[in-house]
ROLUMMAR-759825 format. One record per residue (C-alpha): residue in three letters; residue number from 1; y, x, z. Coordinates in nm, 3 decimals. Each point is the difference from the previous one (the first is absolute). Layout:
BEGIN
NODE,rest,nr,y,x,z
NODE,ALA,NUM,Y,X,Z;
...
END
This chain:
BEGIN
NODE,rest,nr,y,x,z
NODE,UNK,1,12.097,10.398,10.780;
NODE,UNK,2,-0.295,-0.091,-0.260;
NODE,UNK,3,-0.314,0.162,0.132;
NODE,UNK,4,-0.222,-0.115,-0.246;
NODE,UNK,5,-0.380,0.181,0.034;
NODE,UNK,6,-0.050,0.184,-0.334;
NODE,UNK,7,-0.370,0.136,0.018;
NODE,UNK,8,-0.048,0.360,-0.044;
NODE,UNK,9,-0.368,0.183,-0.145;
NODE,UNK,10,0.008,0.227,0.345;
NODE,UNK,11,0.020,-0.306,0.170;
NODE,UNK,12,-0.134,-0.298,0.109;
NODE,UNK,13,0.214,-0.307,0.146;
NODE,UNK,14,-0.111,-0.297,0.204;
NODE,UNK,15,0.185,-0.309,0.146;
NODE,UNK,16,0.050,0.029,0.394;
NODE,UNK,17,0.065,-0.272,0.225;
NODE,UNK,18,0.108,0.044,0.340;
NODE,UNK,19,-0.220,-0.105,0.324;
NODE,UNK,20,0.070,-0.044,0.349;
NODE,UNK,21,0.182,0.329,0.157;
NODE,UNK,22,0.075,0.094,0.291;
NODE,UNK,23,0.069,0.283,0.237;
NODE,UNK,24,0.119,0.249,-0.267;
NODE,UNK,25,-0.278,-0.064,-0.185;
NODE,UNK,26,0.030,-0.176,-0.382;
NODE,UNK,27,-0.238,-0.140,-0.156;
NODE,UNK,28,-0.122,-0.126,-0.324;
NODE,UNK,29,-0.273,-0.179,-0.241;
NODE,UNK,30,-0.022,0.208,-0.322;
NODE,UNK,31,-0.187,-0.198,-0.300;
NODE,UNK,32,-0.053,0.177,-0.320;
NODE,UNK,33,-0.101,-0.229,-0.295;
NODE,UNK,34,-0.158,0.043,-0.371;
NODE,UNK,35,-0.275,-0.144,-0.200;
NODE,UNK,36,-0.271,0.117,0.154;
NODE,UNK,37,0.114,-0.179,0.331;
NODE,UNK,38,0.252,0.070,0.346;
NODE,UNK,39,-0.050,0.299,0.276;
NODE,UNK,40,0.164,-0.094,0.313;
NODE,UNK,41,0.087,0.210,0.363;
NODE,UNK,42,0.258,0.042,0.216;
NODE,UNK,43,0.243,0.243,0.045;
NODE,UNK,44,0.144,0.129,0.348;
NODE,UNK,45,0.254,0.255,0.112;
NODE,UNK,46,0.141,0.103,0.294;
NODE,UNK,47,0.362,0.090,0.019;
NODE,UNK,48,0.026,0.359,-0.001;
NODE,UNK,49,0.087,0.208,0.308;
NODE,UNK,50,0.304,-0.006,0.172;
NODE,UNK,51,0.307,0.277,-0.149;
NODE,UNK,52,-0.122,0.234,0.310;
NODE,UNK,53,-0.315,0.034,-0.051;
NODE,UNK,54,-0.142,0.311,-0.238;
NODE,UNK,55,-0.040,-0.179,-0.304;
NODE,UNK,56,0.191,-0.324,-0.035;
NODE,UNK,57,-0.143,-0.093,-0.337;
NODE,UNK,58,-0.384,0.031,0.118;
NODE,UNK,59,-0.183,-0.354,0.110;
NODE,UNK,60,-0.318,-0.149,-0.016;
NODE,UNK,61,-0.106,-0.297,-0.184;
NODE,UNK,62,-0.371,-0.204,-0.155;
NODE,UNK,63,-0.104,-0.174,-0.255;
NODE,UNK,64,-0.214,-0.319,0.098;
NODE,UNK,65,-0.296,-0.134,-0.177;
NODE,UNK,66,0.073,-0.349,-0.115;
NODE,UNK,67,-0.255,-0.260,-0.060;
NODE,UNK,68,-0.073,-0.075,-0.333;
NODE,UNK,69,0.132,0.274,-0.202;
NODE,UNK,70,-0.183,0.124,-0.311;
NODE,UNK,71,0.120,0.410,0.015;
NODE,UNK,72,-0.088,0.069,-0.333;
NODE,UNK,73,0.301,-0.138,-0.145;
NODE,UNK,74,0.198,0.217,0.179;
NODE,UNK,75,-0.226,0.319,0.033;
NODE,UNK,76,-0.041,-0.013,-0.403;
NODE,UNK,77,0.385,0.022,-0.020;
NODE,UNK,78,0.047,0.287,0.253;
NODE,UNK,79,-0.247,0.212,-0.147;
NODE,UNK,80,0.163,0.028,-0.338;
NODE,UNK,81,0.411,0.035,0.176;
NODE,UNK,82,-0.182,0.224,0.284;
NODE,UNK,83,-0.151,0.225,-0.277;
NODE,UNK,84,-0.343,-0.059,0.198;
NODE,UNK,85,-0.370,0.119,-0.164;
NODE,UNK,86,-0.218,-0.241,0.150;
NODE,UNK,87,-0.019,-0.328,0.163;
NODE,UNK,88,-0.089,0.018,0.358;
NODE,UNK,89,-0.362,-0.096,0.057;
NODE,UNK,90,-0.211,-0.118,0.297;
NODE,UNK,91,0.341,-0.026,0.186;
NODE,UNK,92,-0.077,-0.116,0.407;
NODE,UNK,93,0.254,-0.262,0.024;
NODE,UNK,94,0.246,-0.057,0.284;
NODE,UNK,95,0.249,-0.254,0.155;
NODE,UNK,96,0.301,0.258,0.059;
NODE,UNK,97,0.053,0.326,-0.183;
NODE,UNK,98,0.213,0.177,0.241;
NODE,UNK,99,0.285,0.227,-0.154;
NODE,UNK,100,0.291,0.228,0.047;
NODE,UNK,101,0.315,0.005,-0.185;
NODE,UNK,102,0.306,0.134,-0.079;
NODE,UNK,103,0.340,-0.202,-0.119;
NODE,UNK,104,0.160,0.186,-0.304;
NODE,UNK,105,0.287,-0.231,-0.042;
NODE,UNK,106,0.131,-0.332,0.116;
NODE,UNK,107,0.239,-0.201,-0.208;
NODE,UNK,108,-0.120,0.185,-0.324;
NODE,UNK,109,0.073,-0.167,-0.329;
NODE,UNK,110,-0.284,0.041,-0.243;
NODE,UNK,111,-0.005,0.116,-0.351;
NODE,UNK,112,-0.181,-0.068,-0.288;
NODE,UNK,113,-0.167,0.326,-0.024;
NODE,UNK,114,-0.109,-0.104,0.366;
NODE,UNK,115,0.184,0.225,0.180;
NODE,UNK,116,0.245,-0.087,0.312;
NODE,UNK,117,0.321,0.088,0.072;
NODE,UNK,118,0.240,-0.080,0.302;
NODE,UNK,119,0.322,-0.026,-0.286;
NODE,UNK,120,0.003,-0.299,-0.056;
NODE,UNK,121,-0.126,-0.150,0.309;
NODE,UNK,122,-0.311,-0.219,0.016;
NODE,UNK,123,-0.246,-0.206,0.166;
NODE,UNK,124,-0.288,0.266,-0.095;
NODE,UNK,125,-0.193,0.192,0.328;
NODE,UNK,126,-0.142,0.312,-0.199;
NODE,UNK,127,-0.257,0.136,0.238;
NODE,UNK,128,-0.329,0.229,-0.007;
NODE,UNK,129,-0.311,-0.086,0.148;
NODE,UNK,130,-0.237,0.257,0.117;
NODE,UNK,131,-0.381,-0.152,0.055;
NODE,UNK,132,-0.319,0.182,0.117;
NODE,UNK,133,0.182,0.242,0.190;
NODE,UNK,134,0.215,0.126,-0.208;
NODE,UNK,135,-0.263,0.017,-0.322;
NODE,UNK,136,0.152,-0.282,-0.163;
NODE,UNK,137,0.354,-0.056,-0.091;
NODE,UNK,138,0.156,-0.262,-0.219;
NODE,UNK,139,0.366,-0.150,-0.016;
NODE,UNK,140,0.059,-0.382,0.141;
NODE,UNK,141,0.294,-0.143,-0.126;
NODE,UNK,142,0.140,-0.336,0.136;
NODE,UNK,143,0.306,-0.201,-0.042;
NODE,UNK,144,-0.062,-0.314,0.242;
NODE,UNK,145,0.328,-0.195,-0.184;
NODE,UNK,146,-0.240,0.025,-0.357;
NODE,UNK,147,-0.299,-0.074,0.177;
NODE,UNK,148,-0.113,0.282,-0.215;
NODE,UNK,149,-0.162,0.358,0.075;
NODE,UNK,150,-0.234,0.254,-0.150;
NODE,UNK,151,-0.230,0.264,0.060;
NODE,UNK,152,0.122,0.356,-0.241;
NODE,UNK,153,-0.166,0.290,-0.020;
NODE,UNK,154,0.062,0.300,0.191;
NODE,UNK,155,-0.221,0.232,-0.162;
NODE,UNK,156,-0.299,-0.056,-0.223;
NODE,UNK,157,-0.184,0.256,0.229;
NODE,UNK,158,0.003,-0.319,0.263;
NODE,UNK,159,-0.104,-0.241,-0.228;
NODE,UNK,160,-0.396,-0.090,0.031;
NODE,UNK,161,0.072,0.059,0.392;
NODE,UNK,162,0.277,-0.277,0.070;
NODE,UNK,163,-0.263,-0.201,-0.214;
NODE,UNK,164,-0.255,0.037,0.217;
NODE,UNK,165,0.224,-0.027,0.327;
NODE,UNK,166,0.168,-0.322,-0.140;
NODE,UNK,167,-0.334,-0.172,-0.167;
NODE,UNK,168,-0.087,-0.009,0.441;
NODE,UNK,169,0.281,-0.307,0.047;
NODE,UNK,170,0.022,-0.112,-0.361;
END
């Protein structure tokens, strides 16, 4: 199946590599590139709980700083597919930006409107992020087999928040 990424405006993609995993843990190096120069981190997620527990889909996960990334890039292309007002300032920056999240769907196809569907199947993991306890939310889309994913919007009500949370690791 041809999985090509075709970018969306409530979106923004990024390639993804994968790192050393291990333990039920994945992991990978996210690079985001345009003119104005590369922002790098890290990506981690652990597998979600087992089918008995209370919520199956729930996990935790972090982004990881990454040395030598420029976050503008990257921050200047959120805040227009986030629908964010303002560019975080003054941000206190940080080596892991802990997070919770939730998987939507696993073997999604994706579709050119950007949205994700289990018919046909995919390599796409749709799932939602929730930062600064709970004050932040924004989608993360991968599909490890593109070495693709993206950050969506959830609601423009998030927007100048996950900004701020993700300008911490970026």
């Amino acid at each position: 199946m041809d999985e090509a990424y075709v970018p969306t405006e409530r979106a923004v993609g990024f390639n993804l590599l994968p790192l050393q995993s291990s333990g039920g843990t994945r992991r990978w190096l996210a690079t985001y590139t345009d003119e104005n120069g590369t922002t790098k981190f890290s990506i981690e997620l652990k597998a979600p709980a087992t089918p008995e527990a209370a919520n199956p889909s729930l996990s935790t996960g972090a982004f990881h700083a990454e040395a030598g990334s420029n976050p503008l890039p990257l921050l200047q292309s959120l805040k227009k597919a986030l629908e964010a007002k303002h560019m975080p300032k003054q941000t206190k920056q940080a080596e892991v930006l802990p997070f919770e999240y939730m998987i939507l769907g696993d073997h999604q196809s994706r579709s050119s409107s950007g949205s994700f569907s289990h018919n046909p199947g995919g390599n796409w993991i749709a799932t939602k992020i929730f930062l600064a306890g709970d004050q932040a939310e924004v989608y993360l889309n991968l599909n490890p087999e593109l070495h693709q994913a993206e950050f969506s919007i959830k609601d423009a009500d998030y927007g100048d928040a996950v900004l701020a949370e993700l300008a911490k690791v970026l």
